[in-house]
C-alpha distance (Angstrom), angle and dihedral (degrees) to the residues before:
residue distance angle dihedral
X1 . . .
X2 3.47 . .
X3 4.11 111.3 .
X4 3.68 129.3 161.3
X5 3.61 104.3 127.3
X6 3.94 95.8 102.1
X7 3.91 87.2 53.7
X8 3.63 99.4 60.8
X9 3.51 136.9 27.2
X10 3.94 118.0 -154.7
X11 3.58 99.0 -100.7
X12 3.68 86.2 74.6
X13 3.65 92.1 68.2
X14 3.84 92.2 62.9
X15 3.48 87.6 78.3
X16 3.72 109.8 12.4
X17 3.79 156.9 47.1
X18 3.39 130.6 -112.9
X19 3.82 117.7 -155.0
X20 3.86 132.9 167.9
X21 3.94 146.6 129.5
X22 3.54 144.3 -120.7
X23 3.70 121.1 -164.4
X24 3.70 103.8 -35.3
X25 4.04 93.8 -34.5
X26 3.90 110.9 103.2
X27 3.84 125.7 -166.0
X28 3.91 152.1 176.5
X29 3.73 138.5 -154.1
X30 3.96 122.9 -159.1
X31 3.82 133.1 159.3
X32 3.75 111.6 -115.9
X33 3.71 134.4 -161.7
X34 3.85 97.8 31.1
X35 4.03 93.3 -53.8
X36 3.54 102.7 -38.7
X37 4.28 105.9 104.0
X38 3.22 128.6 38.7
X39 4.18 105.1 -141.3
X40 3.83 113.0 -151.6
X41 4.30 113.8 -162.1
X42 3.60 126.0 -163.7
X43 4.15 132.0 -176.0
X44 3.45 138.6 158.1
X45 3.87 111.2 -94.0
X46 2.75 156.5 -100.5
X47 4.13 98.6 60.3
X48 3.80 122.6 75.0
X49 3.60 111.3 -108.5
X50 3.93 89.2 -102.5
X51 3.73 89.1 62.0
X52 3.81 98.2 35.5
X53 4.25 107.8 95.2
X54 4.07 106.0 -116.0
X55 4.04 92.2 -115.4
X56 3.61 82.1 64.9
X57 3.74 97.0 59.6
X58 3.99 126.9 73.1
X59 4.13 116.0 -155.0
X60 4.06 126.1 -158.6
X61 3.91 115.9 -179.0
X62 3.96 114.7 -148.3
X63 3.80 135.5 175.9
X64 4.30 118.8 -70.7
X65 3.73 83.9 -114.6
X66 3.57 150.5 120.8
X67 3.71 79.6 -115.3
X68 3.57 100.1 43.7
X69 4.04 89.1 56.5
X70 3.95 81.5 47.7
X71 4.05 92.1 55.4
X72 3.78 85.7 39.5
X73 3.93 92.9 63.9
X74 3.82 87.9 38.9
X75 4.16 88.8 60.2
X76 3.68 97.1 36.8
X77 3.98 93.8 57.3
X78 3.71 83.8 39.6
X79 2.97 97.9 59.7
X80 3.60 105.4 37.9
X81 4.20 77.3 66.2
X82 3.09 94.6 57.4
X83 3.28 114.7 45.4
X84 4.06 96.3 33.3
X85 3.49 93.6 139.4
X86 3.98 86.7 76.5
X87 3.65 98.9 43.5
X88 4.21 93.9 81.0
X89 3.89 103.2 156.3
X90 3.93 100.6 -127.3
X91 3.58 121.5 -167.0
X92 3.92 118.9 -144.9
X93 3.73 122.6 -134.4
């Protein structure tokens, strides 16, 4: 389950990122367009998203909100349901 909505609260986002994993599935949050969209990244592990090629990555835009953060938790686990065939833990080295 993906959970992270306890650990920050949305004023965070004004001036960082928030990255982390669950079980092979990587992802980011940032604020976008001075404050006003919350972006939401996923890719495939087990690469930052720096090293990750951009056709590997999927985007969803939500609300700067305490709700937005809400929706984004609802997509992340979401989607780390539905597309569980991509999440393969893999272990480097």
């Amino acid at each position: 389950m993906v959970e992270f909505s306890g650990l920050v609260k949305i004023n965070f986002f004004k001036k960082e990122k928030f990255t982390g994993s669950c079980g092979g599935m990587c992802f980011k949050v940032e604020s976008k367009d001075e404050n006003s969209v919350l972006l939401a990244t996923i890719w495939p592990g087990p690469y930052s998203s720096d090293h990750t090629p951009d056709e590997k990555k999927q985007y969803a835009e939500f609300a700067f909100s305490p709700e937005g953060l809400e929706e984004i938790q609802e997509w992340l686990e979401e989607q780390y349901q539905a597309q569980s065939a991509l999440w393969k833990p893999v272990r480097i080295g």
